[in-house]
N, C-alpha and C positions, 0 to 999 in steps of 0.2 A: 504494500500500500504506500509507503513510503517513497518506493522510484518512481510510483504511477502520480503523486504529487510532485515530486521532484521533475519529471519530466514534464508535465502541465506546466510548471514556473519557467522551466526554460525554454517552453514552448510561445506563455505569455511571454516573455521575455524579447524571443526575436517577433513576437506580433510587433510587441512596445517599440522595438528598434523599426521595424518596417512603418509602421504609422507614423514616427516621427520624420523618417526621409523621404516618404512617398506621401501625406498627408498633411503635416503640421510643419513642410517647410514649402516657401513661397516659390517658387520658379523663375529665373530672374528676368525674364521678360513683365510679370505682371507686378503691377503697383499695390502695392500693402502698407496699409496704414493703421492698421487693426492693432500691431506689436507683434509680439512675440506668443503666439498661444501654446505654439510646442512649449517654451518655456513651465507652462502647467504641467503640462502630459510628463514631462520629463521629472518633474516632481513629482506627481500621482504614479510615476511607475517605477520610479527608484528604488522603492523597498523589493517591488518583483527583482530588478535588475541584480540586486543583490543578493536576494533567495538564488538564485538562478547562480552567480559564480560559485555559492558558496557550497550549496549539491552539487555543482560540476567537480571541484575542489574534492570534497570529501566523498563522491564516490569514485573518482579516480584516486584518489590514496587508498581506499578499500581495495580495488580493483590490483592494483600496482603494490600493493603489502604482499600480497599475493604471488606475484610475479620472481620469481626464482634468479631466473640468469640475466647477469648483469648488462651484459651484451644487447637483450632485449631493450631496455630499458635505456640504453645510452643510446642505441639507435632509434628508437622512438622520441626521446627528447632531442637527438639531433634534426630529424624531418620536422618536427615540430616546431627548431630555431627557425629552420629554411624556411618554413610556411611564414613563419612568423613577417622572416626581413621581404619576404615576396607581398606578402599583405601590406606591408607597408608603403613599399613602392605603389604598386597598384591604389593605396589610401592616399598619396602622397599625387599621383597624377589625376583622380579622383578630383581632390581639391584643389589643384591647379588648374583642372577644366570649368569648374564652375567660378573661381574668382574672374579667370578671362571671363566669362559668360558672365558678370556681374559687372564687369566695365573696369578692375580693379579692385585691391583692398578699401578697405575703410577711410585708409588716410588720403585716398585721391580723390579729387573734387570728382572728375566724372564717374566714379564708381554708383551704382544703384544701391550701395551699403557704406556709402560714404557719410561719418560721424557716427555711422551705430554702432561700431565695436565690432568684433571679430564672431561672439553670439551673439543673434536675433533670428529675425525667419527666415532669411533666405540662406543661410549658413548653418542651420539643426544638423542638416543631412554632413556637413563634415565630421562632426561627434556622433552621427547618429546615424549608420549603414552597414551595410553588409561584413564590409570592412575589418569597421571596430567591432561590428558582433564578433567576428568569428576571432580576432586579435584578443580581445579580452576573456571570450571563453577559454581561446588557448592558455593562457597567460594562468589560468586557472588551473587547467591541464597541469603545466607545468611545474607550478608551485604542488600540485597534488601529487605529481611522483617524486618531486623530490623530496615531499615533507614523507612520502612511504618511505623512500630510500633513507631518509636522517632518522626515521622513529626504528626502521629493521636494524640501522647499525648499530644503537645504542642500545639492543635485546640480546 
């Protein structure tokens, strides 16, 4: 019963993430003047966002306490780095395409986000995509085998 909640949360979880970059962020050709509303969502869903790393976390330290040969385990957090610096790039070109699509950052006069800061609506969707979903569950992943591999050594 446990994973079957565990898995709902991290299922809410990339909904929360998917609503906030396809939903509650502006598209930089349209004019919004409303503010920031992801800004709520992003609050209202926090607490999931967190359920959600923290079952990813502790059932992979379960899963990985488990896991015998070390080898496994050093090649799994090794693809797991590699995903990691690849998501990054990709999060990184990502947010390069939409600041062009935005006319610039903030601090340029013709920018369509120029004086709002780097958060409002037409920028959710760079903290909040695919991206970072799957960066930060990884990032979970990973502190969750290694905290297996730190608790097995010290038994």
């Amino acid at each position: 019963m446990k994973d079957i909640i565990g898995v709902i949360f991290v299922l809410l979880s990339f909904l929360g993430f998917y609503l906030i970059e396809n939903v509650f962020t502006i598209e930089p050709q349209v004019t919004s003047g409303n503010g920031n509303l992801g800004m709520l969502i992003i609050l209202l869903l926090s607490p999931i966002f967190f359920v959600s790393y923290f079952y990813t976390f502790k059932k992979t330290r379960e899963v990985f306490y488990k896991v015998q040969k070390k080898i496994i385990k050093a090649l799994i957090l090794s693809l797991l780095l590699l995903l990691i610096v690849v998501l990054v790039f990709l999060n990184i070109e990502y947010t390069n395409e939409l600041i062009i699509a935005l006319g610039g950052t903030p601090s340029d006069p013709d920018s369509r986000i120029f004086r709002f800061g780097w958060f409002n609506q037409y920028t959710n969707s760079i903290y909040f995509n695919l991206y970072t979903f799957l960066l930060t569950h990884i990032l979970a992943v990973i502190i969750g085998i290694l905290s297996a591999i730190r608790n097995k050594e010290k038994r």
